[in-house]
PDB file with SEQRES, HELIX, SHEET and CRYST1 records, atoms N, CA, C and O in Angstrom:
SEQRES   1 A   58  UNK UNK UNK UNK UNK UNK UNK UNK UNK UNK UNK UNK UNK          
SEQRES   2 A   58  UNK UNK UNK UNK UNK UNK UNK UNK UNK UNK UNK UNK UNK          
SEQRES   3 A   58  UNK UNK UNK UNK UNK UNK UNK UNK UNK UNK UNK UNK UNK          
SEQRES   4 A   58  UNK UNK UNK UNK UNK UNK UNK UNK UNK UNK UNK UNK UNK          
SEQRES   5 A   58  UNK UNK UNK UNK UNK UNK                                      
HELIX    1 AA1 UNK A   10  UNK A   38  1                                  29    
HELIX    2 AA2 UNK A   53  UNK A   57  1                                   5    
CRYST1    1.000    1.000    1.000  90.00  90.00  90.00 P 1           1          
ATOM      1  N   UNK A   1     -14.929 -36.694  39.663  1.00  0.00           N  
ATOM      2  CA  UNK A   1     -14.506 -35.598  40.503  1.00  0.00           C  
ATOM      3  C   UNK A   1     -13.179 -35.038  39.984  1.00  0.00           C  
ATOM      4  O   UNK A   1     -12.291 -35.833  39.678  1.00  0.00           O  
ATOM      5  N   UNK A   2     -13.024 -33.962  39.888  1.00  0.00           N  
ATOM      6  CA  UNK A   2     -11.918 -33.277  39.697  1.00  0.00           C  
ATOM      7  C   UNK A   2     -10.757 -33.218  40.288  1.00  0.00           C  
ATOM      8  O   UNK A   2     -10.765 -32.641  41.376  1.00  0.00           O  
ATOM      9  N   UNK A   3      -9.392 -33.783  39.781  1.00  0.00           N  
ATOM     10  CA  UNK A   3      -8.317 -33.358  40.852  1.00  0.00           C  
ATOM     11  C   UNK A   3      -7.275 -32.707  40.335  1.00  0.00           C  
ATOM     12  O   UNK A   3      -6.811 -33.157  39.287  1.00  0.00           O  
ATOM     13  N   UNK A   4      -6.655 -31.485  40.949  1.00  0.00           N  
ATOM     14  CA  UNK A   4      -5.480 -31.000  40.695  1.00  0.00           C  
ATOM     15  C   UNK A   4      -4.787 -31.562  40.024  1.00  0.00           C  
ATOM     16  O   UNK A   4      -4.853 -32.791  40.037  1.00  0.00           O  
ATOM     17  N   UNK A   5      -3.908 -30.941  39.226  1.00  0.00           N  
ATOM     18  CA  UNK A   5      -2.678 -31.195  38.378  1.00  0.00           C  
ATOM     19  C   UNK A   5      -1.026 -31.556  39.177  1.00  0.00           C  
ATOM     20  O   UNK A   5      -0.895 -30.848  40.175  1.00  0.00           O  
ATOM     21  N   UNK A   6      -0.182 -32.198  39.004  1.00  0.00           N  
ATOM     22  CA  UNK A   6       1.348 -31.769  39.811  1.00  0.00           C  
ATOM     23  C   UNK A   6       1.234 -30.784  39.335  1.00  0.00           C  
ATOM     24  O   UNK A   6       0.670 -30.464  38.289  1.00  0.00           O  
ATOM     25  N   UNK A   7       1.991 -29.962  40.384  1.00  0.00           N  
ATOM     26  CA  UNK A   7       2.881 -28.956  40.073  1.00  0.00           C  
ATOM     27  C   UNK A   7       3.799 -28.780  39.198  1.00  0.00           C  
ATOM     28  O   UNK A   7       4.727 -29.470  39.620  1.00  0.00           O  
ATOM     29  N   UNK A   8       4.106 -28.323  38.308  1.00  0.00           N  
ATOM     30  CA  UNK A   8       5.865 -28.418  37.461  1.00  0.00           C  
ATOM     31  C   UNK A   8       6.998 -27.649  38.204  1.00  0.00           C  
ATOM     32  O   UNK A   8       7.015 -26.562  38.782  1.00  0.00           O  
ATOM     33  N   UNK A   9       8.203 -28.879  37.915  1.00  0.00           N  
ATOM     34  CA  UNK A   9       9.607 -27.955  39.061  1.00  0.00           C  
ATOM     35  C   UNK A   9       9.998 -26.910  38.245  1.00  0.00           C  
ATOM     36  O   UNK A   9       9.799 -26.783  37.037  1.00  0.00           O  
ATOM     37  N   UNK A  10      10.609 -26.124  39.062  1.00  0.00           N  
ATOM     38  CA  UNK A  10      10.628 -24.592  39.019  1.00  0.00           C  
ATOM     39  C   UNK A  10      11.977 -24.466  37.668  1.00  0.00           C  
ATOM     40  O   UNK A  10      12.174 -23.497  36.934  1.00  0.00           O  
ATOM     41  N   UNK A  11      12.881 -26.039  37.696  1.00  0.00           N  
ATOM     42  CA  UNK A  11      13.944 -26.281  36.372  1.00  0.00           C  
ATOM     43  C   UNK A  11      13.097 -26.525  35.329  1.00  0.00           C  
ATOM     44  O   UNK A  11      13.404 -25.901  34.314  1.00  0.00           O  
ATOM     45  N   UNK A  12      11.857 -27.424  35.212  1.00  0.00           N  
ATOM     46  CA  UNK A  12      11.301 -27.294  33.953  1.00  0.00           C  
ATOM     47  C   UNK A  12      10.671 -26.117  33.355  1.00  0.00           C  
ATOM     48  O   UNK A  12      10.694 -25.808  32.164  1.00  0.00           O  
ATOM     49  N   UNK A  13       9.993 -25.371  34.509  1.00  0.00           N  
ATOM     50  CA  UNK A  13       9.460 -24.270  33.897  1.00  0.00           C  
ATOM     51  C   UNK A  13      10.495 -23.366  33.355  1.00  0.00           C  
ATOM     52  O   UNK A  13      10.099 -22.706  32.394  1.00  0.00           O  
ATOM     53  N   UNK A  14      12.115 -23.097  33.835  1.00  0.00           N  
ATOM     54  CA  UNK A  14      12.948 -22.790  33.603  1.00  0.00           C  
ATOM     55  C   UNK A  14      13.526 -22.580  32.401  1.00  0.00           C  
ATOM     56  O   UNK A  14      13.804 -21.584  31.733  1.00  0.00           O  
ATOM     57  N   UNK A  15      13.701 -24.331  32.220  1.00  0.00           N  
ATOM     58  CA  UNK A  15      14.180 -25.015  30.529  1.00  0.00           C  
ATOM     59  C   UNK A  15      13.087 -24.370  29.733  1.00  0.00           C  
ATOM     60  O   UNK A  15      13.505 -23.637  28.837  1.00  0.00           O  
ATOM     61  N   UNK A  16      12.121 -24.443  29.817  1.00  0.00           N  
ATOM     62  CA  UNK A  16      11.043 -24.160  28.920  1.00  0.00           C  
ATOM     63  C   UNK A  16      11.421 -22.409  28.546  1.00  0.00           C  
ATOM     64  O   UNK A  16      11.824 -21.997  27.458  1.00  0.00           O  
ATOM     65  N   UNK A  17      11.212 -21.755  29.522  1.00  0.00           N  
ATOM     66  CA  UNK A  17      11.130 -20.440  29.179  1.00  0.00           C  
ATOM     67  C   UNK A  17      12.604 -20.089  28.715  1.00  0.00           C  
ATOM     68  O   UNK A  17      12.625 -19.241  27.822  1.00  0.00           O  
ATOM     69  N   UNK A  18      13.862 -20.564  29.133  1.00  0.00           N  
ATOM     70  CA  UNK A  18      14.849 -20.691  27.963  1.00  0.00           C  
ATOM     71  C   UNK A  18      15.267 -20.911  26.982  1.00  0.00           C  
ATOM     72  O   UNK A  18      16.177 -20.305  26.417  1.00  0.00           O  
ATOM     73  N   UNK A  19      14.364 -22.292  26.415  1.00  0.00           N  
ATOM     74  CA  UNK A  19      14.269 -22.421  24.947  1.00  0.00           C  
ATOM     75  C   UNK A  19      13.316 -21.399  24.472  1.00  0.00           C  
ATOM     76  O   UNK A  19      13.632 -20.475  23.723  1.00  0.00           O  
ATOM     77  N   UNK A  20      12.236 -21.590  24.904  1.00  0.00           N  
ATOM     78  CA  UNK A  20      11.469 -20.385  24.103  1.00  0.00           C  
ATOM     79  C   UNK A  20      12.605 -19.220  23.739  1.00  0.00           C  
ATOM     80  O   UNK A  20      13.053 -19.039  22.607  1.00  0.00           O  
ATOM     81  N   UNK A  21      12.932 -18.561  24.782  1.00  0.00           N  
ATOM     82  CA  UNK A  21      13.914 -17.612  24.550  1.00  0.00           C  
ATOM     83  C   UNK A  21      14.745 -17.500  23.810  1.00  0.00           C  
ATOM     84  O   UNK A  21      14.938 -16.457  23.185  1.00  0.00           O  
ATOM     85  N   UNK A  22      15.529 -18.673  23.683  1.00  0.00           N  
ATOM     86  CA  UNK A  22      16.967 -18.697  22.735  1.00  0.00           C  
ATOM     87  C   UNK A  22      16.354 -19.111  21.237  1.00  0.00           C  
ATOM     88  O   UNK A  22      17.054 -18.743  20.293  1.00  0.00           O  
ATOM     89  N   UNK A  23      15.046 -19.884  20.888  1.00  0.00           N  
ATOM     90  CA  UNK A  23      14.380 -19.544  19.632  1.00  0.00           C  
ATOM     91  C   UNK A  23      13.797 -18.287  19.128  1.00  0.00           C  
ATOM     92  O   UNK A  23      13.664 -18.096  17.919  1.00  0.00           O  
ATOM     93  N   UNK A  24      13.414 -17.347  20.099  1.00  0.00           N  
ATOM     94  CA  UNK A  24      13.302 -16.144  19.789  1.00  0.00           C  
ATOM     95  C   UNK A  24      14.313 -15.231  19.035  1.00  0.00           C  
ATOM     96  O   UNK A  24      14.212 -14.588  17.990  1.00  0.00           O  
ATOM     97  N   UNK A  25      15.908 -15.499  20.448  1.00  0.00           N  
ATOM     98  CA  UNK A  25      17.127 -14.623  20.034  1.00  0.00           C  
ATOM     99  C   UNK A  25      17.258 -15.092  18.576  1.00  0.00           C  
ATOM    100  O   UNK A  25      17.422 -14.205  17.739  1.00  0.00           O  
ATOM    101  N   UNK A  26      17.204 -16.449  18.135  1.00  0.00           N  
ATOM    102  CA  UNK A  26      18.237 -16.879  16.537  1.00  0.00           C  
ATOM    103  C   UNK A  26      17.447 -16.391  15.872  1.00  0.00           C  
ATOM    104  O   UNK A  26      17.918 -15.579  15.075  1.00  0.00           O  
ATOM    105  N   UNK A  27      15.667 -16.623  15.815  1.00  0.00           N  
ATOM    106  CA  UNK A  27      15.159 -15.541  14.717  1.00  0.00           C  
ATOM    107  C   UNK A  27      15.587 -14.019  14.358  1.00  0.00           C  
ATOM    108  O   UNK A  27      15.718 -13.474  13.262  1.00  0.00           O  
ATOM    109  N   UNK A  28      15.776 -13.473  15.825  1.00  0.00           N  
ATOM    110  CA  UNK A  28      15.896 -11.905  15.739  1.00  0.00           C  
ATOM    111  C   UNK A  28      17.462 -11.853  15.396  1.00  0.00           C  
ATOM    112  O   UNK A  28      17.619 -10.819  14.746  1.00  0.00           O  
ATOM    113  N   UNK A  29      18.101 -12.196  15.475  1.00  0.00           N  
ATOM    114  CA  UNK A  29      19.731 -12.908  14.629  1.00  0.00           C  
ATOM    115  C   UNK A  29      19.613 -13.238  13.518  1.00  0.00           C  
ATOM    116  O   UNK A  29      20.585 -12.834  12.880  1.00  0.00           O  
ATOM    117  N   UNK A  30      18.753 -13.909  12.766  1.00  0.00           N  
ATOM    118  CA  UNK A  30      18.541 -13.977  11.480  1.00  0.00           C  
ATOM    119  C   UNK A  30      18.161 -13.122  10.545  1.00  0.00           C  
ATOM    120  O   UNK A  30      18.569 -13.133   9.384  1.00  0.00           O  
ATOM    121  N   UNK A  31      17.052 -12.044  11.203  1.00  0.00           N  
ATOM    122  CA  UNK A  31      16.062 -11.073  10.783  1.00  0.00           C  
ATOM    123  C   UNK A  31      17.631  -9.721  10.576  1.00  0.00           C  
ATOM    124  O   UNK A  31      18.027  -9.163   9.554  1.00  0.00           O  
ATOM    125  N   UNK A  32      17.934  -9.661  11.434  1.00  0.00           N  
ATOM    126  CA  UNK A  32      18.961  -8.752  11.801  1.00  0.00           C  
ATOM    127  C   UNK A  32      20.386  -8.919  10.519  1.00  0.00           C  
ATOM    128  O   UNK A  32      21.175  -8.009  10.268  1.00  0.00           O  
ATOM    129  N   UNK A  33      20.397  -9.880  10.070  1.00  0.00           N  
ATOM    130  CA  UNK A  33      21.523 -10.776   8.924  1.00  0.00           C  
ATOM    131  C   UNK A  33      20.894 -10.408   7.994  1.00  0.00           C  
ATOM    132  O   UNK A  33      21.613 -10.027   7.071  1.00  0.00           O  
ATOM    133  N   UNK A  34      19.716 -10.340   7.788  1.00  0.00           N  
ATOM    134  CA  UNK A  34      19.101 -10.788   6.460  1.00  0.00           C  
ATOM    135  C   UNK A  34      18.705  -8.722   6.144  1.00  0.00           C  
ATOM    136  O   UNK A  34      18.517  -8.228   5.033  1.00  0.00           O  
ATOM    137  N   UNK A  35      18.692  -8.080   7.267  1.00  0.00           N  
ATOM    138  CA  UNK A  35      18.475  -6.460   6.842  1.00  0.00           C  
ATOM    139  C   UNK A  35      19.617  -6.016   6.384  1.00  0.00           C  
ATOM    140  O   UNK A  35      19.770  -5.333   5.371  1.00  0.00           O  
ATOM    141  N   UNK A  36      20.800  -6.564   7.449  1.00  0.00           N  
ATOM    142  CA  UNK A  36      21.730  -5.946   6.920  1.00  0.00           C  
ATOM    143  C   UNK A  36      22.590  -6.187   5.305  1.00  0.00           C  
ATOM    144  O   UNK A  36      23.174  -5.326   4.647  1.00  0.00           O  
ATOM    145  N   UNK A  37      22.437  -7.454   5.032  1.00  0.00           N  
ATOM    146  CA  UNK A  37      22.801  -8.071   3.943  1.00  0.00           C  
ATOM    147  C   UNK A  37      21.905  -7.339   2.744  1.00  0.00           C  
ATOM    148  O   UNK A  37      22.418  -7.222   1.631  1.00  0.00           O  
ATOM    149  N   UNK A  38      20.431  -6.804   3.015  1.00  0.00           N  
ATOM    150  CA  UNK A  38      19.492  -6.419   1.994  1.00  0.00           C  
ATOM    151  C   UNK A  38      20.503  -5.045   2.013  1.00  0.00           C  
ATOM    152  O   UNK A  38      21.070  -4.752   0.960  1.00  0.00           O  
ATOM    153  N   UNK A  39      20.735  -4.157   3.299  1.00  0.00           N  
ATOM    154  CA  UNK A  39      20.802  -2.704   2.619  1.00  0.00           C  
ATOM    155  C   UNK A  39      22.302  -2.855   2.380  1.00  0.00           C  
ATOM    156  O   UNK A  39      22.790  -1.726   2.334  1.00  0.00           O  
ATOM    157  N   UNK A  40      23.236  -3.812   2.208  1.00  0.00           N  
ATOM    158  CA  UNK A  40      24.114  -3.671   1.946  1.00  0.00           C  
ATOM    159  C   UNK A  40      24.156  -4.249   0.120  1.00  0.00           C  
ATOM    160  O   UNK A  40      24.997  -3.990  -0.741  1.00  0.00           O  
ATOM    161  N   UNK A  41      23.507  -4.684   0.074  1.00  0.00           N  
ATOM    162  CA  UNK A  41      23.377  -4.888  -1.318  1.00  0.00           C  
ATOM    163  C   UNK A  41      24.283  -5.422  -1.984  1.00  0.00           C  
ATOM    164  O   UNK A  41      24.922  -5.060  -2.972  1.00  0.00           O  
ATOM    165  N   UNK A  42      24.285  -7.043  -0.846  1.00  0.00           N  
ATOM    166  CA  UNK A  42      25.284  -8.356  -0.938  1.00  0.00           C  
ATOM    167  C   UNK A  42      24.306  -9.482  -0.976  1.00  0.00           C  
ATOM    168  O   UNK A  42      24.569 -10.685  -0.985  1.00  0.00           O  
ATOM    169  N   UNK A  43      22.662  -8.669  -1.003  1.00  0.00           N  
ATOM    170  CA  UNK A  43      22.312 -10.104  -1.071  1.00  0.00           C  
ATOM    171  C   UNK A  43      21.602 -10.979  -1.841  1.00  0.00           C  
ATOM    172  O   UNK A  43      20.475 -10.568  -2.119  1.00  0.00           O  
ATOM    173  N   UNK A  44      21.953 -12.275  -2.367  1.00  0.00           N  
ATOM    174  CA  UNK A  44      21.854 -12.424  -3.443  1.00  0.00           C  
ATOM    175  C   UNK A  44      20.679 -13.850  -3.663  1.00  0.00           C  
ATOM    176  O   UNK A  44      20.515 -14.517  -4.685  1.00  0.00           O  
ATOM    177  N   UNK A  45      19.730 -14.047  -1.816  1.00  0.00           N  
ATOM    178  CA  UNK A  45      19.649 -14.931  -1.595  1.00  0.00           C  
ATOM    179  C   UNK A  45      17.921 -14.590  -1.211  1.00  0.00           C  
ATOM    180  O   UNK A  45      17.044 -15.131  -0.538  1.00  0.00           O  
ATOM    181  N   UNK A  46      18.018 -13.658  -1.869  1.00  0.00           N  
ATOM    182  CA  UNK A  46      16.197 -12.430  -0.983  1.00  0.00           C  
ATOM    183  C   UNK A  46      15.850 -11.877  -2.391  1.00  0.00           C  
ATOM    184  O   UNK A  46      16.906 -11.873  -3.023  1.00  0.00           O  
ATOM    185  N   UNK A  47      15.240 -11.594  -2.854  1.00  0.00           N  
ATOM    186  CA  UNK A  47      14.468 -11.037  -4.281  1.00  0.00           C  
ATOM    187  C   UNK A  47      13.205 -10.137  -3.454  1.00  0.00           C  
ATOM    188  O   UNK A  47      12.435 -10.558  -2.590  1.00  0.00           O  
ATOM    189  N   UNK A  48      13.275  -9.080  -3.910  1.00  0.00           N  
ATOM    190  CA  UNK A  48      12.578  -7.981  -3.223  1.00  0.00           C  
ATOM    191  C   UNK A  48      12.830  -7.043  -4.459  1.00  0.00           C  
ATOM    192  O   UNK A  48      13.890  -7.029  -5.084  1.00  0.00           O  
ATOM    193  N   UNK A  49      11.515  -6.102  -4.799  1.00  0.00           N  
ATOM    194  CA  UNK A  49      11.113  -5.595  -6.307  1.00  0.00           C  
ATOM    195  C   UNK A  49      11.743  -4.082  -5.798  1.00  0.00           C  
ATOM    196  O   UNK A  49      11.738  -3.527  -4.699  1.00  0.00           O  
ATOM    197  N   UNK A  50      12.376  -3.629  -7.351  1.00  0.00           N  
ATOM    198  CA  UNK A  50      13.046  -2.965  -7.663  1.00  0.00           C  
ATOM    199  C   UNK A  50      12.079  -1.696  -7.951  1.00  0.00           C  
ATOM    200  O   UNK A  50      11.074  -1.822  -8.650  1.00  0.00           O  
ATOM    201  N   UNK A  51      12.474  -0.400  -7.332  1.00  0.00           N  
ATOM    202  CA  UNK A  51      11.425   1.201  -7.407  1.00  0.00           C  
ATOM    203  C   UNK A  51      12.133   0.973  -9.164  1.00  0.00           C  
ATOM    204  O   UNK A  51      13.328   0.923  -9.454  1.00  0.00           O  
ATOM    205  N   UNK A  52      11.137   0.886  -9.958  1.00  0.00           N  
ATOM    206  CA  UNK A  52      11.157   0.940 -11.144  1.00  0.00           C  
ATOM    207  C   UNK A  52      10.485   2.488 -11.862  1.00  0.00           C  
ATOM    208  O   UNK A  52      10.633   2.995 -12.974  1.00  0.00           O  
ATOM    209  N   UNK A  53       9.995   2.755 -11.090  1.00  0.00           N  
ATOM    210  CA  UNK A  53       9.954   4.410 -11.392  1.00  0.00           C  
ATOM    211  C   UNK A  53      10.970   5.430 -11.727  1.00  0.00           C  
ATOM    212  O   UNK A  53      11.108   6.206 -12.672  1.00  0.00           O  
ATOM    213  N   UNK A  54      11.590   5.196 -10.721  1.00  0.00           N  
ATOM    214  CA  UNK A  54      13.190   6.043 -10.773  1.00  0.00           C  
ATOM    215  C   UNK A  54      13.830   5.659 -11.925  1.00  0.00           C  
ATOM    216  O   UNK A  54      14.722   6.442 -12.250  1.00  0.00           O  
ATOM    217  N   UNK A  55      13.646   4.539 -12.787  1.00  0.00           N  
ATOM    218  CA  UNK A  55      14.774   4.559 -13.908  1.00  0.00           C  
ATOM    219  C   UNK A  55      13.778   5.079 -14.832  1.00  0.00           C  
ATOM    220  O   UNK A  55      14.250   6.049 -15.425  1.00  0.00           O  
ATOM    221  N   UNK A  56      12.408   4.779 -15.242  1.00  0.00           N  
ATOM    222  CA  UNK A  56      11.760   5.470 -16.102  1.00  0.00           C  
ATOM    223  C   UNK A  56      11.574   7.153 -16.063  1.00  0.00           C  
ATOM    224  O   UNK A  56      11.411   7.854 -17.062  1.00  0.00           O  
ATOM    225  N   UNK A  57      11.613   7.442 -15.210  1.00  0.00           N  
ATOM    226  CA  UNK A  57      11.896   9.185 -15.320  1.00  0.00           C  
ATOM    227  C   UNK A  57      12.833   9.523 -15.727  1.00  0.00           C  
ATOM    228  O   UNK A  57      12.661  10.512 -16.440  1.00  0.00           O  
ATOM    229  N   UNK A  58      14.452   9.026 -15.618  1.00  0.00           N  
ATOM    230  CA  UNK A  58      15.399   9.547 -16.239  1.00  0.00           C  
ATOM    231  C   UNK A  58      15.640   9.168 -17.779  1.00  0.00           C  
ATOM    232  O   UNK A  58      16.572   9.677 -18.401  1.00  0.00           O  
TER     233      UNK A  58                                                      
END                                                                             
């Protein structure tokens, strides 16, 4: 026969959806580091291919 689950307290569901959260924010903190560092063209730690067109036309 089937029986219900406990309930979870309203702090765990809490904790939970806060970590989720604050692993979200450091990715989008990282992502955000890592654009600005590309268009600033300091970064020396990302390899991403070069428009190689533009130097062969001139």
């Amino acid at each position: 026969m089937a029986v219900p689950k406990k309930k979870t307290s309203k702090s765990k569901r809490n904790s939970r959806k806060a970590h989720w959260k604050h692993k979200a924010a450091v990715e989008a903190q990282k992502a955000l580091s890592l654009g600005k560092s590309v268009l600033s063209g300091r970064s020396n730690s990302f390899v991403y291919p070069q428009d190689e067109d533009e130097d062969e036309d001139e």
